[in-house]
N, C-alpha and C positions, 0 to 999 in steps of 0.2 A: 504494500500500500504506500504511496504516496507520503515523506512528508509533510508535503503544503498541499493547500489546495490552487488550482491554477486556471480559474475560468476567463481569463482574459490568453493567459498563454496557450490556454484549448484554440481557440477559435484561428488561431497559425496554423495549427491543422487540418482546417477543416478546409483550406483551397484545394486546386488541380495539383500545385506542386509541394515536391519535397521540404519537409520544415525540420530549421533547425531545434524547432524546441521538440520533433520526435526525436532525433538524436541524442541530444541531453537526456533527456528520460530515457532512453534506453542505456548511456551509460551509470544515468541514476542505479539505474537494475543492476548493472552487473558490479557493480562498486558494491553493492549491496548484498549479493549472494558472494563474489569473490570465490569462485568456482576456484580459481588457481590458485588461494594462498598467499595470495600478494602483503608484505608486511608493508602497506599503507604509510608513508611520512607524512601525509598532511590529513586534514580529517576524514573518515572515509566516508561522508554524508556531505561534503563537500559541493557537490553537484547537484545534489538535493538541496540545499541553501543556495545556490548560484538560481537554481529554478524560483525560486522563492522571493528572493531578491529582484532579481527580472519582473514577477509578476505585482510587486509592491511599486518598483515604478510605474509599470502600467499603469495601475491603480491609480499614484499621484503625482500622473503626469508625467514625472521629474528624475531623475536620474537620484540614484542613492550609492553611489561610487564617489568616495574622493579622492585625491589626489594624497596628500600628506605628508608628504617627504618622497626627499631621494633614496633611493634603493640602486644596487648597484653590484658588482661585484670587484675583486681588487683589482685596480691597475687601468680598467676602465670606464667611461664618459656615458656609455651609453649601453643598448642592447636589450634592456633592463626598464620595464614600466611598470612603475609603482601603481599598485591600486587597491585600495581601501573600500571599508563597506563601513560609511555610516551609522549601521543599526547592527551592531555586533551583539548585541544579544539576543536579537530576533533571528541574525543568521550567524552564530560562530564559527561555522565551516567556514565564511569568506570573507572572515573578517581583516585578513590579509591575503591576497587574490591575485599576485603579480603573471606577469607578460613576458614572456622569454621571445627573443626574436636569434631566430639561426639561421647563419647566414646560408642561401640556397647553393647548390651547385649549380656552377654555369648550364644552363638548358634546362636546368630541373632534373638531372639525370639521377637517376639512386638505383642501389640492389634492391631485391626485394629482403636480403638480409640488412642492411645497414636501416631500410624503415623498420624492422622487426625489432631490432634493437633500441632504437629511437624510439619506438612506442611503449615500450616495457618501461627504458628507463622514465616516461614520462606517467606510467600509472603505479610507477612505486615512488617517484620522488613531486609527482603533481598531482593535478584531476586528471589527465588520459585526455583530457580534451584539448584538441590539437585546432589549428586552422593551415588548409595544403591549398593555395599560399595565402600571405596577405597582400594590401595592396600595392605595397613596395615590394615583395617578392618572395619575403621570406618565410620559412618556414617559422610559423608562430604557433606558441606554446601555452597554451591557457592555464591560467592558474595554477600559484604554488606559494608557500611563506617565503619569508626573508632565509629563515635558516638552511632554508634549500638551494638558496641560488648559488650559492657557490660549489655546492656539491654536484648540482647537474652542470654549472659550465668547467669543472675538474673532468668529470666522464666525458664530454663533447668534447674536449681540447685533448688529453690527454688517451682516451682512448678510440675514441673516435674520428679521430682527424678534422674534427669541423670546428667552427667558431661561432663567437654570435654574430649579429648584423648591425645595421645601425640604426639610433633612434637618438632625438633631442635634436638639438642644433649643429650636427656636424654633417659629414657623408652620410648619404642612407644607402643599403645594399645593393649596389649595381646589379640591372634583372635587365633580362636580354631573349630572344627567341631562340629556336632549337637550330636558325641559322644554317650553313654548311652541311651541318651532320645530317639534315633530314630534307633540306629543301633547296630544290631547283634554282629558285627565285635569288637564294642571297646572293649577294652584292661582294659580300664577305665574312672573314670568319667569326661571327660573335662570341662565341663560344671563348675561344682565345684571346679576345680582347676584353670581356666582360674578369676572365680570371686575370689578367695581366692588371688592369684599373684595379680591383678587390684588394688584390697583392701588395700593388703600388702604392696606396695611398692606405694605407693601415693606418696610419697615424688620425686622417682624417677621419675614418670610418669609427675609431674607438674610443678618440679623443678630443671630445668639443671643442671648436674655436674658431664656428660660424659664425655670422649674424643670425644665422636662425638653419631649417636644414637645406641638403641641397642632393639632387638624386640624379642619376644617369639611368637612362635607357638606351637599349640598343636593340633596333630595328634591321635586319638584314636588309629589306627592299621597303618600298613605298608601300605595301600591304600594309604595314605596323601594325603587325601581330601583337605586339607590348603594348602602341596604342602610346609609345614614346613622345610623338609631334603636341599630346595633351597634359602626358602626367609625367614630366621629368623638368627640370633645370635646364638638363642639356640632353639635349637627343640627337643622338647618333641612326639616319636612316640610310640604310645601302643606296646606293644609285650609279648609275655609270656613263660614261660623257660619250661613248659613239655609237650605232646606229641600231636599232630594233631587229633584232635576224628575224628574216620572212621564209620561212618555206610554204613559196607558189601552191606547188601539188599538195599540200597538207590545207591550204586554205580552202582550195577548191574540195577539198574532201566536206570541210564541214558546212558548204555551200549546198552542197551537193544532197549533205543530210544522211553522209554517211556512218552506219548506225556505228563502225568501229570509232567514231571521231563524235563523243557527244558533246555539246557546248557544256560549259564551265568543270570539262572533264567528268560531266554526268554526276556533280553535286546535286542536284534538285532532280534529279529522274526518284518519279515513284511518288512525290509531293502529290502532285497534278497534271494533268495533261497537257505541257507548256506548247503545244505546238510544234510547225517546220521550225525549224533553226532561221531566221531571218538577219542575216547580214546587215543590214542596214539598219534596221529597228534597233539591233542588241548592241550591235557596237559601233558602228558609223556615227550615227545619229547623237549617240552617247560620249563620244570625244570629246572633252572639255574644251578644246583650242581647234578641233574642226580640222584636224593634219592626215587624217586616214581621207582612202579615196578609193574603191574597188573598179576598175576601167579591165574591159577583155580578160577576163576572168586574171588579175593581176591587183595585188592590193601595193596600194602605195601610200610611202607615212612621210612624211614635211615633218624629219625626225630636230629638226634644228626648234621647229615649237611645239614639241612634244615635250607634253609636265609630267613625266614618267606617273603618271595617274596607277598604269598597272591591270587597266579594264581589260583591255584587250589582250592583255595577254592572259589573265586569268579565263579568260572566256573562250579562248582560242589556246590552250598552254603548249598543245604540239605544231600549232603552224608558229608559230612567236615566242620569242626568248630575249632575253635581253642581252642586250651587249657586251663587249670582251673586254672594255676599259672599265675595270669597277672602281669604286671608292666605296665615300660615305659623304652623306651633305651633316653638316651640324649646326643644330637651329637649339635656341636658348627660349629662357622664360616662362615654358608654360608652368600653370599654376591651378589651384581647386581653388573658388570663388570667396575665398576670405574676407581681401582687402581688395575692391576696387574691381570684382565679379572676375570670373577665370578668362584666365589666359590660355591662348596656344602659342606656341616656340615660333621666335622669329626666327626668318634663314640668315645666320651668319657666314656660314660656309658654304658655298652652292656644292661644292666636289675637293674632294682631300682624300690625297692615300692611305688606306690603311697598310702600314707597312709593320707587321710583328719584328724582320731583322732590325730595325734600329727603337724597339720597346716604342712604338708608334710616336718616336721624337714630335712631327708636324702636330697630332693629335694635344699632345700632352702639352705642349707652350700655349695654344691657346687654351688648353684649359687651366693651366696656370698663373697667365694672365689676368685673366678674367677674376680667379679667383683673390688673386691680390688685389684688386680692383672693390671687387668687393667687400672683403675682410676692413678696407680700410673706410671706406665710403658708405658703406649698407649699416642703415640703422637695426635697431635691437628686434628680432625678427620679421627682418622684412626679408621679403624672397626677391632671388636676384631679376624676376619679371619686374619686381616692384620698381628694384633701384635702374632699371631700364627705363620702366615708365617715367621716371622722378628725374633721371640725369637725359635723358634721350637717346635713342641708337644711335646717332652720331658720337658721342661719348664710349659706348661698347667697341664700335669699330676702332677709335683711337686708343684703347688699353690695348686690342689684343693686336695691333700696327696691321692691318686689315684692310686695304682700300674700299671702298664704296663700287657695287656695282650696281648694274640695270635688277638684279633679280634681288637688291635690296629695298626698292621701291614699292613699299604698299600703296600710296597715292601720290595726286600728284603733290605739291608744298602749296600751300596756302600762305607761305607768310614771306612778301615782298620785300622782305631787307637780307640781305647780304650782310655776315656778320666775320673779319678778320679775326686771325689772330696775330698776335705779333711776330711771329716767326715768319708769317707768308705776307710779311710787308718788309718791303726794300730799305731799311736802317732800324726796321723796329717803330715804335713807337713814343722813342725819346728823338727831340730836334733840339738844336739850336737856338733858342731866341732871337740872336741879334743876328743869324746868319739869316734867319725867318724875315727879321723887320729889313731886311736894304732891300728884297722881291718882295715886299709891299710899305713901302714910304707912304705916311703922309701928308 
């Protein structure tokens, strides 16, 4: 039977989908019976109080979690989120309730022994209740006391090769697509770039000493699978500077409505009856900048105004592929609607190498830049979108020595004055007086 009762957290159940408060309740149960003998370190009705607690703010309103202090483990900043329960003697299971965040592997890749073990250690030193991921990437760890956290981050360092991630004001855990290893599309390796950054910048990621936080993603192609170009700082998207490969005969296949060649690689076969495959309706028509052109069974793309959108190739994946010149473009700023409603990443970088032989030197300056830029300038939690909006992208481009191009132009300029600096004036802007007064006597 139920500790609490839970008539507001009932009715989460009663939609078309999966809810997580059946989950909870079912590990309510198994906490409860402990079929395997688990010797339990935090309380073992724990979960049964977290249900409790959840259905009391329902109830009023309000959130009944505080914050309280910092909580942390030795040596580092972050990783680690304190959380407290208000009504500790209504729920003493969570009356300390903390958030382990561990850092993911590049791709999300795991054994199916390395979760086995990771879930053990979390139902003998926490609640068992996990989240796979969160929205920074990591693998996070729902509830445990204080006297625990150092014992579970002793086993993840020490015997299982992992670490934690980041949280607070510093780096958050670099989170990236499956890239290279699994797909066609990438541009390049993320995988390899995402551990190289985690590696690199350990200091940051462990050791507060932002203006507030700041996150990387990495996109292989224009698909943004991570979804980087909205929820990173800095977003890294594949791309590549020369031409769209067309195979003729593969086009004319899915023209043709042939059944080996289905459009969008026969993702949507079986939904509904989508009809012929139409050329023109599906992807012609649908070009954002209008560069495709099918003439005598022959497609042609004006690849010089092509916004690597990625339609057409998704829709077509065997006649179209992308090009043999990759990079990556790196666009800044985007942000969740805090201060001043969200942002998405402006383009700083249209195309840059990804080059692993020299530890991605080009990559890493401007992002070092940038961030010296900010550490000095960025007020007490502001996100570097902010100090964008505040100093202007003319300002970004002169930190990271970045010229100005056409594909940095969101509009045109509204504002009629032409503004020097002293540098780009021929003596500066200290003169003479009396050499001033004889070319104008009065």
């Amino acid at each position: 039977m139920a500790k609490h009762e839970t008539p507001f957290l009932d009715q989460l159940e009663s939609g078309p989908w999966p809810s997580f408060v059946s989950d909870l309740k079912q590990q309510a149960e198994v906490r409860a019976k402990n079929e395997e003998g688990v010797e339990f370190q935090i309380p073992q009705d724990c979960v049964d109080d977290l249900l409790g607690v959840l259905e009391l703010s329902y109830k009023h309103g309000r959130t009944h979690w505080k914050h309280g202090g910092i909580v942390g483990v030795f040596g580092y900043g972050g990783g680690v989120i304190g959380r407290y329960c208000d009504q500790p003697e209504l729920f003493p299971g969570v009356e300390h309730f903390h958030t382990m965040r561990v850092n993911q592997p590049a791709g999300k890749y795991y054994t199916t022994d390395y979760l086995r073990k990771l879930t053990k250690l979390w139902d003998f030193r926490g609640s068992g209740v996990t989240n796979m991921h969160g929205a920074t990437g990591d693998i996070i760890l729902l509830g445990t006391t204080t006297p625990q956290l150092e014992e579970v981050f002793w086993t993840l360092t020490h015997d299982y090769g992992q670490d934690l991630g980041g949280s607070g004001s510093n780096l958050r855990t670099p989170a990236d697509c499956l890239g290279q290893s699994r797909c066609e599309y990438a541009c390049y390796d993320t995988n390899a770039m995402v551990h190289f950054l985690t590696n690199e910048y350990q200091d940051e990621l462990h050791r507060p000493a932002f203006p507030y936080k700041f996150k990387f993603k990495l996109d292989g192609c224009p698909n943004c699978c991570v979804a980087s170009i909205a929820r990173s700082d800095m977003s890294f998207i594949g791309t590549w500077k020369d031409n769209i490969r067309i195979d003729q005969d593969a086009v004319n296949k899915y023209v043709e409505n042939d059944a080996a060649y289905p459009a969008n690689a026969g993702a949507f076969k079986g939904s509904k009856d989508w009809g012929p495959f139409d050329l023109e309706k599906e992807v012609l028509s649908l070009c954002p900048t209008k560069c495709m052109m099918f003439k005598d069974k022959k497609l042609f793309i004006d690849d010089a105004n092509c916004t690597r959108c990625m339609h057409c190739i998704n829709v077509m994946p065997r006649a179209l592929k992308i090009g043999k010149e990759t990079g990556c473009s790196i666009l800044c700023g985007a942000k969740a609607p805090i201060l001043d409603g969200a942002q998405m990443g402006s383009l700083l970088v249209p195309f840059i190498e990804v080059n692993p032989d020299n530890d991605y030197e080009a990559i890493t300056e401007v992002i070092e830049n940038i961030w010296d830029w900010w550490m000095e300038e960025g007020k007490n939690r502001e996100r570097l979108g902010e100090l964008i909006m505040r100093q202007g992208f003319q300002k970004l481009l002169e930190v990271t020595g970045i010229d100005a191009v056409p594909q940095h132009v969101q509009y045109p300029r509204t504002n009629p004055y032409i503004f020097w600096k002293e540098d780009e004036v021929e003596g500066g802007w200290e003169r003479d007086v009396e050499e001033y007064r004889k070319h104008h006597l009065r």
